[in-house]
N, C-alpha and C positions, 0 to 999 in steps of 0.2 A: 773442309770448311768453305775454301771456294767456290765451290759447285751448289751448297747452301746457299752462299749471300747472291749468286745467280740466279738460282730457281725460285729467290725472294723477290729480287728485285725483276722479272720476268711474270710471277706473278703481278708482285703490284703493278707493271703496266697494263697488263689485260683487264684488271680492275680499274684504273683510273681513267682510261683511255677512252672507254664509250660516253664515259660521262664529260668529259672534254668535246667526244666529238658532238654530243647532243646538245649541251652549250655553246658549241660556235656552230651551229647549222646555221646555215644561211635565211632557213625560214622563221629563224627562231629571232635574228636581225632586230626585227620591228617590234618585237609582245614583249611590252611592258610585266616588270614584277606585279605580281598581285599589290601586293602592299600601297604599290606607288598606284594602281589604276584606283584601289580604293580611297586612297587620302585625296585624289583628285573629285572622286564622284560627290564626297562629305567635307563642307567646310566643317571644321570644328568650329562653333559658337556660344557665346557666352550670353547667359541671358538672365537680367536683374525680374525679382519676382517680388512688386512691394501693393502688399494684400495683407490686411488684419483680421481676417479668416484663418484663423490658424490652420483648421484642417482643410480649406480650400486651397491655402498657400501651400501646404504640405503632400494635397494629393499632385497640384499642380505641377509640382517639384519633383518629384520622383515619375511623375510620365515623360518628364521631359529627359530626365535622367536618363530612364530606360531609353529614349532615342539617340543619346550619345550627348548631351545638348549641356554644357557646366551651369550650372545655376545658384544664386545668390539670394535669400529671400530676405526681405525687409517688412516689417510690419509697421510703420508711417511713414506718413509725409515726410518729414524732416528725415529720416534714414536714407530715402530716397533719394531726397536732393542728395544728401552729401554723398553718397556712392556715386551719385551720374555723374557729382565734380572730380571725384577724386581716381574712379575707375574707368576704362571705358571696356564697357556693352556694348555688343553687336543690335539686343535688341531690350526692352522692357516693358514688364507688364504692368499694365499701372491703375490700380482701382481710383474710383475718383473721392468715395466715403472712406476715409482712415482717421486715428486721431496724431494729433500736434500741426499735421498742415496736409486741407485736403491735397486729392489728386489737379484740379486746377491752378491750384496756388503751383505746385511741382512745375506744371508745363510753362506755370509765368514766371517763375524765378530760373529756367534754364534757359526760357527763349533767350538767343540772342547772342547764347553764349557759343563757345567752340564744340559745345556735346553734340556728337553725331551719330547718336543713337535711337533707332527707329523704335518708335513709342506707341504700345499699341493698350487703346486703355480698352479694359473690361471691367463694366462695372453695372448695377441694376438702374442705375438711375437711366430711363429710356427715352427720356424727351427729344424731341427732334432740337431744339436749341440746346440742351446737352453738347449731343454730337457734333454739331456747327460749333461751336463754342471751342471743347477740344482738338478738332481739325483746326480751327483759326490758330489754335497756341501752339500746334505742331506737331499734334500726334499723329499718325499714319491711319490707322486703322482704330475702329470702334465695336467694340464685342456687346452684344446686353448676354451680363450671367444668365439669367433663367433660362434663356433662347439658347445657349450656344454649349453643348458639351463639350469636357475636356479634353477630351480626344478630338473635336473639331479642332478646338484653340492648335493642340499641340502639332495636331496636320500641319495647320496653315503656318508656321512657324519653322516646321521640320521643309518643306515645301516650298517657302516662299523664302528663306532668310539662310538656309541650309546647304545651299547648293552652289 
């Protein structure tokens, strides 16, 4: 029975042993787990999606999904606001046409406040005062829907806010 519990425990050092010495190699020192290089390369981000398009908001939403990207969609104004007061978003998309309160009213009822969520409105309405207008109230970026596909949007989001 002795010579058993030796030739077990004689085994399992030959078994544990390389993989000990391949874990403390010296070159091995510096290289990051995977895990950790990737959580560093991907902020995870949260992003409010307030569009009365239902299925614009919905394809919206699941591209963004597929990029790892958590999303919340709202369908007006007023849900809007009260999400940017009550949650905070990394970033939101924000149509300017909804009903109960457009998307301008939204950027003047948050201006001012503590929300530091960058606000990137996308909407058809294309007037150059438009744009001026939402820039002055604090939005970041101006998208025109017909112009801009959803997969551009969702680039510049994964790309610009993601990292």
């Amino acid at each position: 029975m002795g010579s058993l519990n030796t030739n077990l425990e004689k085994a399992k050092e030959r078994v544990e042993s390389p993989v000990v010495a391949i874990t403390d190699s010296p070159a091995l020192k510096n290289v990051e787990p995977k895990a950790e290089v990737l959580s560093k390369k991907i902020k995870k981000i949260k992003v409010l999606i307030a569009e009365d398009e239902k299925p614009l908001a919905r394809a919206l939403e699941l591209k963004l999904q597929k990029e790892g990207i958590d999303t919340v969609v709202v369908a007006n104004g007023e849900a809007a606001e009260e999400e940017l007061k009550k949650k905070i978003y990394d970033v939101a998309i924000l149509d300017l046409v909804m009903p109960l309160m457009d998307g301008f009213d939204v950027l003047q009822k948050i201006q001012g406040k503590s929300i530091k969520t960058i606000i990137i409105v996308v909407s058809n309405l294309s007037q150059d005062e438009d744009k001026l207008k939402v820039k002055e109230l604090g939005a970041t970026e101006f998208f025109v829907k017909s112009d801009t596909p959803l997969a551009t949007l969702v680039e510049y989001i994964k790309n610009t806010y993601a990292q």
